[in-house]
C-alpha positions in Angstrom: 246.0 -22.3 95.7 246.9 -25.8 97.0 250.6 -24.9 99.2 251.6 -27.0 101.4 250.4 -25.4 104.5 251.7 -26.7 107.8 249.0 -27.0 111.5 247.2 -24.0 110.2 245.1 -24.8 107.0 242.1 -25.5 109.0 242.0 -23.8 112.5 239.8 -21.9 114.1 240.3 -19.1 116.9 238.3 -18.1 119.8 236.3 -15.6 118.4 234.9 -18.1 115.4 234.0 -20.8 118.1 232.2 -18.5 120.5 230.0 -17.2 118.0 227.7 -20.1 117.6 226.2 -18.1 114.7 229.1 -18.9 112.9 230.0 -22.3 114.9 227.0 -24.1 114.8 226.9 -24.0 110.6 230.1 -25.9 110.5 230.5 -29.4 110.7 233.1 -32.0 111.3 233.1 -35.7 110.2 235.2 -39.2 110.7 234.0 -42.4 109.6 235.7 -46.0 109.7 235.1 -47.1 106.6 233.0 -49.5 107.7 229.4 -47.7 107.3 230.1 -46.8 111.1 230.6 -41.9 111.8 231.3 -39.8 114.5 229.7 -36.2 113.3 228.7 -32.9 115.1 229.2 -29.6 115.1 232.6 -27.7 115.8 231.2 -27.1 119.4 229.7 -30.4 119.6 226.4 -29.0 119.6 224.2 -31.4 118.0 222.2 -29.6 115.4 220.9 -32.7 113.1 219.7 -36.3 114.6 221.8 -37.5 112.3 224.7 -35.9 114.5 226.2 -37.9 117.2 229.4 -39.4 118.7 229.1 -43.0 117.6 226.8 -43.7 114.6 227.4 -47.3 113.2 225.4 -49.9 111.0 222.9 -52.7 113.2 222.6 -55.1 110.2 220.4 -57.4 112.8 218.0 -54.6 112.9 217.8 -53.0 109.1 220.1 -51.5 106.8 220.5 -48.0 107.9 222.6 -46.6 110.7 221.9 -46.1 114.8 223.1 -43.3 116.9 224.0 -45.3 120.3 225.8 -42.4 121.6 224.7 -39.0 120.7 227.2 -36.6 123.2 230.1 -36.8 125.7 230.2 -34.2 127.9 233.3 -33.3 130.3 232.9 -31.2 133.0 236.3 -29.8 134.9 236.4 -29.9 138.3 238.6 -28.1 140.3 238.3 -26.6 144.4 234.5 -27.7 144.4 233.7 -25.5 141.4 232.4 -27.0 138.0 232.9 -26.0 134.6 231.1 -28.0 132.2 232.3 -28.1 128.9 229.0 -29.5 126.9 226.1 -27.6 124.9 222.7 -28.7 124.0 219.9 -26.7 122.5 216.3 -26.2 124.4 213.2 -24.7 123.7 213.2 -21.0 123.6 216.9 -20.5 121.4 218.2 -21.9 124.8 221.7 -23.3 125.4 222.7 -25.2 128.2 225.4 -25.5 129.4 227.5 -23.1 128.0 231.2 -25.1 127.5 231.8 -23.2 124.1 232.9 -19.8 126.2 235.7 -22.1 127.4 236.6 -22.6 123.6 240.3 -21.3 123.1 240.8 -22.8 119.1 239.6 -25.6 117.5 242.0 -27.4 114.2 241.4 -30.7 112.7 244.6 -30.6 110.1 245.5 -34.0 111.5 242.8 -34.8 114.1 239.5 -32.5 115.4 241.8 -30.6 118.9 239.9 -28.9 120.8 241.7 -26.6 123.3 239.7 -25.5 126.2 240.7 -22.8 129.0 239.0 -22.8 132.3 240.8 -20.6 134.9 244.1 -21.8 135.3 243.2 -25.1 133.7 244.5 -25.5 129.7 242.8 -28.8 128.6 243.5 -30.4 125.1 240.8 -32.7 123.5 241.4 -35.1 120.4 239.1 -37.3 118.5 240.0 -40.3 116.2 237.1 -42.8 114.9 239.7 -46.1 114.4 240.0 -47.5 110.6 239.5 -51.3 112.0 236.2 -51.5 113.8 233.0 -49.5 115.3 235.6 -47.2 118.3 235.6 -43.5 118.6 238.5 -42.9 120.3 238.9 -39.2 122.8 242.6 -38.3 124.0 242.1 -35.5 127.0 245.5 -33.8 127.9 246.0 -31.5 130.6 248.5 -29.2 129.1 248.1 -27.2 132.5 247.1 -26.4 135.9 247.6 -24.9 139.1 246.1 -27.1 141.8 244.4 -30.9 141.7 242.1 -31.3 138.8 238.9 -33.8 138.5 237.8 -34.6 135.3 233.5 -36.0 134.9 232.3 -37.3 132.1 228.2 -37.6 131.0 227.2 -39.7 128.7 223.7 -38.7 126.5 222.5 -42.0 124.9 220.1 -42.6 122.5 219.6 -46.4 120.8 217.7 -45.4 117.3 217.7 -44.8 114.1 219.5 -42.1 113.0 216.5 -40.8 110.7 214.3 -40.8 113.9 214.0 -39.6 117.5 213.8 -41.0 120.9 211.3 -39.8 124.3 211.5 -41.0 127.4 210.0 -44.8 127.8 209.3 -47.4 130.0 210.6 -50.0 127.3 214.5 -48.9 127.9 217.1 -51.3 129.7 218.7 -48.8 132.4 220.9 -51.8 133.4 224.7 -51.6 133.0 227.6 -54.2 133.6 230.7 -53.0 135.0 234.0 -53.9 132.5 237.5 -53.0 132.5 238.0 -49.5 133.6 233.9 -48.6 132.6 231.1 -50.4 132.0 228.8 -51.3 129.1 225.0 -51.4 128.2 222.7 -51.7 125.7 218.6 -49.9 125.9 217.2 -52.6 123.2 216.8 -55.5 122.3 218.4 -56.2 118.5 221.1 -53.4 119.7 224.7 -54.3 120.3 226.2 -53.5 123.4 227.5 -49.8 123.9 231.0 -50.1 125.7 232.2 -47.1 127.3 236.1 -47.8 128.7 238.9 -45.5 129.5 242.8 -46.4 129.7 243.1 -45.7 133.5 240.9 -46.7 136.5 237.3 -44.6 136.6 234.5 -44.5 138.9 230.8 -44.5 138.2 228.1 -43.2 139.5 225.2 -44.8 138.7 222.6 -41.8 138.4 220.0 -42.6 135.6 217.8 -39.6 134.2 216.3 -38.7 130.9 217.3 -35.4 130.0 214.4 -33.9 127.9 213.9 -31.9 125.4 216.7 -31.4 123.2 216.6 -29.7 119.7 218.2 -30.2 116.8 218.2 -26.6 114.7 218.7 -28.3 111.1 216.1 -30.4 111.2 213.8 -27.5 112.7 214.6 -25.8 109.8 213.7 -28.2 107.7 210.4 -28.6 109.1 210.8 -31.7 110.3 210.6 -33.6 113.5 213.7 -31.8 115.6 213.3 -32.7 119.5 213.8 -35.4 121.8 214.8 -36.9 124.7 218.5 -38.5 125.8 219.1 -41.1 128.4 221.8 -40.5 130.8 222.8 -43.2 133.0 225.1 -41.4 135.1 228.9 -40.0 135.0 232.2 -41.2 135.2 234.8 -39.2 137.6 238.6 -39.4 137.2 241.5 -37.3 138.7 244.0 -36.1 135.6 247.4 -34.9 136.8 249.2 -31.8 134.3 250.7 -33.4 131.5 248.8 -36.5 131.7 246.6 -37.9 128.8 244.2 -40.1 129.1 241.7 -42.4 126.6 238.1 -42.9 126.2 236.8 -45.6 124.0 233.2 -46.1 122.8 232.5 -48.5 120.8 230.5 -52.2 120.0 233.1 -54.0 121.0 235.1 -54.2 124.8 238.9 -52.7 125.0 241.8 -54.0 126.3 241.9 -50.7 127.8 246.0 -51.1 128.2 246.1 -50.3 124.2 244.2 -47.5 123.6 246.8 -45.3 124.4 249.1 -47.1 121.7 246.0 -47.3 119.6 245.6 -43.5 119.5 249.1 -43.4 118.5 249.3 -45.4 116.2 246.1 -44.2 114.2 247.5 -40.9 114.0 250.8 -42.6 111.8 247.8 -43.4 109.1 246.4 -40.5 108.6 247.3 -37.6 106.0 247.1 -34.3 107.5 244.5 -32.3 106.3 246.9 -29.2 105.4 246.2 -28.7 101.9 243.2 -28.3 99.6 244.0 -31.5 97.9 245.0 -33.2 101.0 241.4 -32.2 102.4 239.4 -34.0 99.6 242.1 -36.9 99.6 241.0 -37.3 103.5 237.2 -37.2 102.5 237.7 -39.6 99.6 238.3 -42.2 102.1 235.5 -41.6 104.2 233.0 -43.4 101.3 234.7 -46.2 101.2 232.4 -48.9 102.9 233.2 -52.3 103.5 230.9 -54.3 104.6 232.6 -57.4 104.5 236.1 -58.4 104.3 235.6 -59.5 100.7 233.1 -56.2 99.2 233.9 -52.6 98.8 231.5 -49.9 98.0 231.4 -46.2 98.1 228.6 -44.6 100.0 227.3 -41.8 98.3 226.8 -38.6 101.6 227.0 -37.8 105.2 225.4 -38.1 107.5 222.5 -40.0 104.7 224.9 -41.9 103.9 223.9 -45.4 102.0 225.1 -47.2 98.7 223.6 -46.2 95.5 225.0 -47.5 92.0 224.4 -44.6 89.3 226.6 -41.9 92.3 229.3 -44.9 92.9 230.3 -45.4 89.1 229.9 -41.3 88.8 232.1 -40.7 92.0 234.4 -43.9 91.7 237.3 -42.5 89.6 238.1 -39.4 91.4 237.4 -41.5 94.9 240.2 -43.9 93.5 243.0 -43.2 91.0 242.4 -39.5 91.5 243.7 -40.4 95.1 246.6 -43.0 93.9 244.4 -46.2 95.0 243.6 -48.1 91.8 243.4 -51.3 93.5 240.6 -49.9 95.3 239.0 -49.4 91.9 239.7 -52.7 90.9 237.9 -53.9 94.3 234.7 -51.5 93.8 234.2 -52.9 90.3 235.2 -56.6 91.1 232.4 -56.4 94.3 229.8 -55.0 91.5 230.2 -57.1 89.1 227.9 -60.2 90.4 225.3 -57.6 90.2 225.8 -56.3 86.8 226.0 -60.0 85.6 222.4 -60.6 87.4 221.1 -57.4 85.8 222.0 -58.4 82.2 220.5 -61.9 82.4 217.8 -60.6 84.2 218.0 -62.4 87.4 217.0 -60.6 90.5 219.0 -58.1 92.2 219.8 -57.6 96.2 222.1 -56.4 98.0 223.5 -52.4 97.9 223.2 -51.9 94.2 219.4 -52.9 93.7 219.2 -49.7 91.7 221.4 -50.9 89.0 218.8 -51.2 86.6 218.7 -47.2 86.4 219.3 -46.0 82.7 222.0 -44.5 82.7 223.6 -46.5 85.2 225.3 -49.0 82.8 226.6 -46.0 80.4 228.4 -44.4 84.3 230.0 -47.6 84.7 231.5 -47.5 81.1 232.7 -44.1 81.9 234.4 -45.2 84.8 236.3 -48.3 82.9 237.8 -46.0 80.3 239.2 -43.2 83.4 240.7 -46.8 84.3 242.0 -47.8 80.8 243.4 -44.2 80.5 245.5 -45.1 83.8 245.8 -48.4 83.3 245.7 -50.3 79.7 247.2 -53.3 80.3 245.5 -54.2 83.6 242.0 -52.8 82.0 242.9 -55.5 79.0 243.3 -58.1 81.2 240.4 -57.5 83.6 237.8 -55.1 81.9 238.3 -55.6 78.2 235.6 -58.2 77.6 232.9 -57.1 80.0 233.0 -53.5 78.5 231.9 -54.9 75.4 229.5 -57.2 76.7 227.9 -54.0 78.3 228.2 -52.0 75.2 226.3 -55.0 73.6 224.0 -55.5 76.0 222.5 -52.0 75.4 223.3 -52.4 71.7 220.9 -55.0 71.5 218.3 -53.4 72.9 218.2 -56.1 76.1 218.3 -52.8 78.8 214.1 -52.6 80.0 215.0 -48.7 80.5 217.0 -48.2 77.4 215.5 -48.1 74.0 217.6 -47.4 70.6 216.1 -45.9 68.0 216.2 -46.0 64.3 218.2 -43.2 64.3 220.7 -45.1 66.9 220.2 -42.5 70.1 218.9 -44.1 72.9 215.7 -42.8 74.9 214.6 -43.2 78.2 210.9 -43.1 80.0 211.0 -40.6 82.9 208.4 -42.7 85.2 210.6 -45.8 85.3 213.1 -45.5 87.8 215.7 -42.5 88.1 216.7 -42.3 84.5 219.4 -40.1 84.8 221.0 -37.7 88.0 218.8 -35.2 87.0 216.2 -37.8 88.8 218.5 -38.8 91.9 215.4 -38.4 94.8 214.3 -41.7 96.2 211.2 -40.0 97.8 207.6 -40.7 96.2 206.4 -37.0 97.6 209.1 -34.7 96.0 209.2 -33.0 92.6 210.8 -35.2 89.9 212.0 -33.4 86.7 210.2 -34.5 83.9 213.2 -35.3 81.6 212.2 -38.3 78.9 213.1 -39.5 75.7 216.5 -38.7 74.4 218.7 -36.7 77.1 222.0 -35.6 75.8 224.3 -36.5 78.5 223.3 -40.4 77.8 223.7 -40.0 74.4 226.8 -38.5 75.1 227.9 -41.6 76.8 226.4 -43.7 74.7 228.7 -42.4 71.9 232.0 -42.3 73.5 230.5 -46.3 74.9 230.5 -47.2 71.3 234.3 -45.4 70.3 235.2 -47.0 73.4 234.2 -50.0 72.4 235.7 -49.8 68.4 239.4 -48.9 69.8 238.8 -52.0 72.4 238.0 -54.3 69.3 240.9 -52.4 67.3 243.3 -53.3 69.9 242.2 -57.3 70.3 242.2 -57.6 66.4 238.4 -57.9 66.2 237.9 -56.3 63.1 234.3 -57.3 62.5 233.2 -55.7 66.3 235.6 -52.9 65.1 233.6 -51.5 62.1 230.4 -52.9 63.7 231.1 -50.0 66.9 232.6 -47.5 64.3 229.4 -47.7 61.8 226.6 -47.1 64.7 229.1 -44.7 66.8 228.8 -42.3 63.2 225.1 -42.7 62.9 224.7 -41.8 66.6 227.1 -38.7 66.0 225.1 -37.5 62.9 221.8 -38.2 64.7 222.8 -36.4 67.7 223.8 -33.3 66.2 220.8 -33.0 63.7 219.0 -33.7 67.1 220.5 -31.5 69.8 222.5 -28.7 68.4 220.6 -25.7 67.8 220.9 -22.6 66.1 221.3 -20.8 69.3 225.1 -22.6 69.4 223.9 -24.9 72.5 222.4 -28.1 72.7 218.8 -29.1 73.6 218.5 -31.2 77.0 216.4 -33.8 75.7 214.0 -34.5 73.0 211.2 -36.5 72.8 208.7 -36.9 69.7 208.8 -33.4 68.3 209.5 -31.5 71.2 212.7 -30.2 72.1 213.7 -28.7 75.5 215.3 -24.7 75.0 216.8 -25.0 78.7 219.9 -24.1 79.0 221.5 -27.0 81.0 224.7 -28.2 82.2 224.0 -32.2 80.8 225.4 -30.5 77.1 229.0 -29.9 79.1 229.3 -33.7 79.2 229.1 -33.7 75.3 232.2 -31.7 75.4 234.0 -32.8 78.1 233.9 -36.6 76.9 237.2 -38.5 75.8 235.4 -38.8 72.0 233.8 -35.3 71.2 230.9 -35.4 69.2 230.9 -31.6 67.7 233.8 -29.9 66.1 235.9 -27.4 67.9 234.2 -24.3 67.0 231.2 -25.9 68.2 232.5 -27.0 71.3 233.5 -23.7 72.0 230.1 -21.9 71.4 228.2 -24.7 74.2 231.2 -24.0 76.7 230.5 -20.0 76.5 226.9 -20.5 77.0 227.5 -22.9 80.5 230.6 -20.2 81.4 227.9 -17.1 81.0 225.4 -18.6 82.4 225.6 -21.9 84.3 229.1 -21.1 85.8 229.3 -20.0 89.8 232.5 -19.7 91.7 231.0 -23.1 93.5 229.9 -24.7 90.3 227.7 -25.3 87.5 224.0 -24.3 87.7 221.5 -26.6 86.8 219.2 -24.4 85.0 220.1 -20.4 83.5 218.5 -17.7 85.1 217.4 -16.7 81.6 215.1 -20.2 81.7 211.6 -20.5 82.7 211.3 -22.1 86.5 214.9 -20.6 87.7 214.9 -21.2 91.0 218.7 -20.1 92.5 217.8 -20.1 96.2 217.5 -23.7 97.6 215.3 -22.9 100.5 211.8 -23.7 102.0 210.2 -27.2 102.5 211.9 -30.7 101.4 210.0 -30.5 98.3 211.2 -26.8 97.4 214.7 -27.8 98.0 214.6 -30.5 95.7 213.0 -28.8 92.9 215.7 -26.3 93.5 218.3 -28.8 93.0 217.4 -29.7 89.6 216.1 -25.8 88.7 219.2 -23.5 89.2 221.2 -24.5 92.1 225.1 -24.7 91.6 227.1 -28.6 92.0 230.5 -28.8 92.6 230.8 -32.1 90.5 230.4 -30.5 87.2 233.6 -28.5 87.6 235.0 -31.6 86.7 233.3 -32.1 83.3 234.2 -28.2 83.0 237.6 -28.0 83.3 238.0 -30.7 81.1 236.4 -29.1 78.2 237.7 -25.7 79.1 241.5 -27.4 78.6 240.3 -29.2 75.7 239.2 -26.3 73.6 241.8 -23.1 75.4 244.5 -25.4 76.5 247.8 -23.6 78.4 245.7 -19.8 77.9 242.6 -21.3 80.3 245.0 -22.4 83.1 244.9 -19.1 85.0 241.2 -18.9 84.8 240.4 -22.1 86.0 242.8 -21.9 88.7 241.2 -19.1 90.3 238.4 -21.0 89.9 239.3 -23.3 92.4 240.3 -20.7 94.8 236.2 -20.4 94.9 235.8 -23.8 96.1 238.6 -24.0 98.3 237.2 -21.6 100.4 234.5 -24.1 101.3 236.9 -26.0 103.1 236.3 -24.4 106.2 232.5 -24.1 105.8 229.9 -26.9 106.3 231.4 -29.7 106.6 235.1 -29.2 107.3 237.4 -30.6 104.9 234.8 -31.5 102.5 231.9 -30.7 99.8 228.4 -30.0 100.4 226.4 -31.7 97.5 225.2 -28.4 96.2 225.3 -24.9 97.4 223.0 -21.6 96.2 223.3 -20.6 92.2 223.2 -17.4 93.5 224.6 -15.0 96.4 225.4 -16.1 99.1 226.5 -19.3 97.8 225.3 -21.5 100.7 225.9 -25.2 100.7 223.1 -27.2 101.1 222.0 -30.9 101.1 224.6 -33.8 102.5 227.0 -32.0 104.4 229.9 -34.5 102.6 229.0 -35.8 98.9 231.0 -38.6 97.3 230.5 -37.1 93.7 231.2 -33.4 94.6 234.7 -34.3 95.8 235.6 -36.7 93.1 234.6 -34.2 90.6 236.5 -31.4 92.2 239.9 -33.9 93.0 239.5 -34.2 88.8 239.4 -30.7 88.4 242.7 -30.6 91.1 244.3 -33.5 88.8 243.8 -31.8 85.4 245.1 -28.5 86.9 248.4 -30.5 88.2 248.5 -32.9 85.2 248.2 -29.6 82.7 250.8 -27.5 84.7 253.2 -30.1 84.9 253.0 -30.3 81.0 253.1 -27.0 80.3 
């Protein structure tokens, strides 16, 4: 399942890249790891106005990105005839022009090549977006030809939002200023300047034009704004000799256009080659991290939506860490949040990229997260964590949280209508359907109890004897309370509870009661709410949110924005819960459910090539034909599935 393929785990031949059918569905992604993407299509057909060549943060101008430039097209020259190698979508299912025909194989195991074939012309193209600042980076080789070859380059520009669209103004600066070997402009004020450089001498032709009418097919589909227009300020023209490479920059800041080709180099020495399923999510870990200064790290939750959100950071942030081998990057993400957890508990405001901290189950995440860390690390958790876990334990304890309330009974409810309670509420949008899941949910109470073992073997360890029984007195009321609460005679546990109503639907929140470090039911019990989520949650791309025996099942996630998100929440499949499965699946079959869970994966792995390449879409179909939908890249889907990787390793290598 996970071999150590070599330049072929991810390469596409002629016949996949000509069939735009097939093409145009698949994605490809790089990021810096500063907020900043490059992201299109395998034929670099723009399909989403998210989509473009350089896509970076404008902190003068708001908090969300800006395409600056959308497409690159190249167009071979050779004997007076042109081949241009771009594609854009018009009205009437029109492409134009058609530069996919010239498509001989596309692979991105290391970088995205393109290899092109025009005549007697054999053209290699290679993308890198650098690690240190806001640069797209293009290496164009001429691996052959027969006679003199011209190479002409068009850039489409597009200075907005990359939630909006642009149309042909009068408000636009057409003005450009010549720089070494290019030139640079920027359309707006508030903008930063667009440089576009090479690493040998170019000439340009100033030949401005607005190039109308472009569609972008996702968004079309998604009944939603999808066309506009691209300003094109002219082309660049350079002769390229067989054999020769040569580098085009883009970027906010200007080149010394002498070390790009050293650049290009030397970015390829830091990258892992995508030539494993592991290796894959490894590469798409990194593409969360977000560091927005030299002194904060975050992790972004999606592409291309990307943006910082607390309840998915603490949810993705062990798998995006020491599921990779980078602890000290956990350390930094928790160290950066900490000011704001600090704020939260003695209710000072909150700013900055975790303003949704407040969320209920937030806190209980973040507890989660510390204990994967303790597991990996005791004695640096002890010397860092130790004292703030309890203080967070407490803080809830006490009843000081304004969106969690402990009962008699020592659960904790929640109110639906306050905030996002729980990831069963994740939509930030006022107009879409919001699952009305209040009171006692049983994935919080979940946490709550393995917070408050947590917390016990913490006071065991620092000798605090009175905190010790204090934790271990409430964590046993909360277990009896839980199961005279949730587990029914059925053999599966309620979702939540509120009053005296319970909710029959069968769920995948119950796995987390199993899956937990500190399991709340006995074995035999464990094993009855695992069959129901295998029999009727379980999809070879992951756990449904609702059965299809339940009321509202809704498998398909199709139609409007609303439908789509009601489908989310009422039977669509999420890779991230394969985590929580496998870990209960080992727990209760141990060495017998290896073989089953790695064929399992051999589902998911298939999705490597599909969507977004290399990576997870945040949820796909609960039924046939298992399509992925929503963020084409999804911080929590890959750190749940790089957990399910690591258990199967871990549990092979003990076995």
């Amino acid at each position: 399942m996970d071999s150590n393929k070599t330049n072929t785990y991810l390469k596409f031949d002629k016949s996949r890249m000509v069939n735009l059918e097939y093409s145009l569905k698949r994605e490809i992604l790089r990021t810096n790891r500063r907020g900043a993407y490059h992201c299109t299509t395998l034929v670099e057909c723009n399909t989403r106005k998210q989509h473009g060549l350089l896509v970076l943060p404008v902190p003068k101008l708001n908090n969300t990105n800006h395409v600056l430039l959308s497409s690159f097209d190249e167009t071979v020259i050779q004997h007076g005839a042109d081949f241009n190698l771009g594609i854009h979508k018009y009205d009437g299912d029109n492409y134009s022009p058609m530069g996919h025909k010239y498509i001989r194989e596309f692979n991105c195991d290391s970088l995205p090549r393109t290899i092109y074939r025009v005549g007697g012309v054999i053209l290699s193209k290679e993308k890198m977006f650098s690690l240190k600042d806001n640069t797209i980076l293009i290496r164009y080789t001429l691996l052959d030809a027969h006679s003199p070859t011209t190479m002409r380059f068009k850039p489409f520009l597009a200075f907005r939002e990359n939630n909006a669209l642009t149309s042909e103004n009068t408000v636009a600066n057409h003005g450009y200023k010549e720089v070494e070997n290019g030139i640079s402009m920027c359309m707006y004020s508030g903008y930063p300047d667009l440089f576009m450089q090479f690493s040998k001498e170019v000439n340009f032709v100033f030949d401005p034009h607005w190039n109308k009418g472009i569609e972008y097919t996702r968004d079309q589909e998604d009944g939603l704004p999808y066309k506009e227009d691209l300003y094109v300020p002219g082309y660049f023209e350079l002769p390229i000799k067989k054999g020769e490479s040569i580098i085009f920059s883009a970027s906010d800041v200007k080149a010394d256009t002498s070390k790009l080709s050293s650049l290009f180099l030397d970015g390829i020495k830091e990258r892992t080659p995508r030539s494993s399923f592991y290796n894959c999510l490894k590469n798409s870990a990194h593409q969360f991290y977000f560091r927005p200064t030299k002194d904060d790290l975050y992790l972004l939750n999606s592409y291309p939506w990307g943006r910082v959100k607390a309840r998915e950071q603490f949810m993705s942030l062990p798998g995006l860490t020491i599921g990779i081998g980078r602890p000290e990057a956990f350390e930094e993400i928790v160290d950066t949040a900490v000011p704001t957890i600090e704020a939260f508990m003695q209710n000072k405001p909150i700013e900055g990229f975790l303003s949704d901290i407040g969320n209920a189950d937030v806190l209980l995440w973040f507890v989660w997260a510390l204990k994967r860390y303790a597991d990996a690390d005791k004695e640096r958790f002890y010397a860092k964590y130790a004292d703030l876990t309890k203080r967070v334990v407490s803080f809830i304890q006490e009843g000081k949280h304004p969106n969690l309330t402990p009962l008699t009974n020592g659960l904790l409810t929640v109110d639906s209508q306050i905030g996002y309670p729980c990831w069963m509420n994740n939509s930030d949008s006022a107009d879409t359907p919001r699952l009305a899941r209040t009171g006692c949910l049983v994935e919080v109470n979940a946490f709550w109890y393995n917070a408050l073992r947590f917390t016990q073997d913490i006071a065991e360890n620092l000798e605090e004897e009175k905190l010790q029984k204090k934790m271990a007195l409430l964590a046993e009321v909360v277990r009896t309370s839980f199961i005279e609460v949730f587990l029914n005679d059925s053999g599966y546990l309620y979702d939540y509870a509120v009053g005296n109503y319970v909710d029959w639907s069968v769920r995948p929140n119950m796995l987390l009661a199993i899956s937990l470090d500190y399991p709340l039911l006995d074995r035999r019990q464990s094993k009855s709410v695992l069959d129901f989520v295998t029999k009727e949650l379980l999809t070879p791309k992951g756990i449904r949110t609702l059965s299809p025996k339940s009321i509202g099942f809704r498998p398909r996630v199709e139609g409007s924005i609303e439908n789509k998100i009601d489908s989310a929440y009422r039977g669509a499949a999420w890779p991230w819960l394969l985590g929580p499965y496998m870990e209960a699946y080992l727990k209760i079959f141990q060495r017998s459910g290896y073989s089953f869970l790695d064929r399992l994966l051999i589902g998911v792995e298939e999705e490597m090539s599909n969507d977004c390449i290399g990576s997870l879409s945040a949820l796909y179909d609960g039924n046939i034909p298992y399509f992925g939908h929503g963020p084409i890249s999804y911080s929590i889907s890959v750190a749940g599935v790089l957990r399910a990787i690591n258990l199967q390793r871990s549990f092979a290598d003990e076995y």
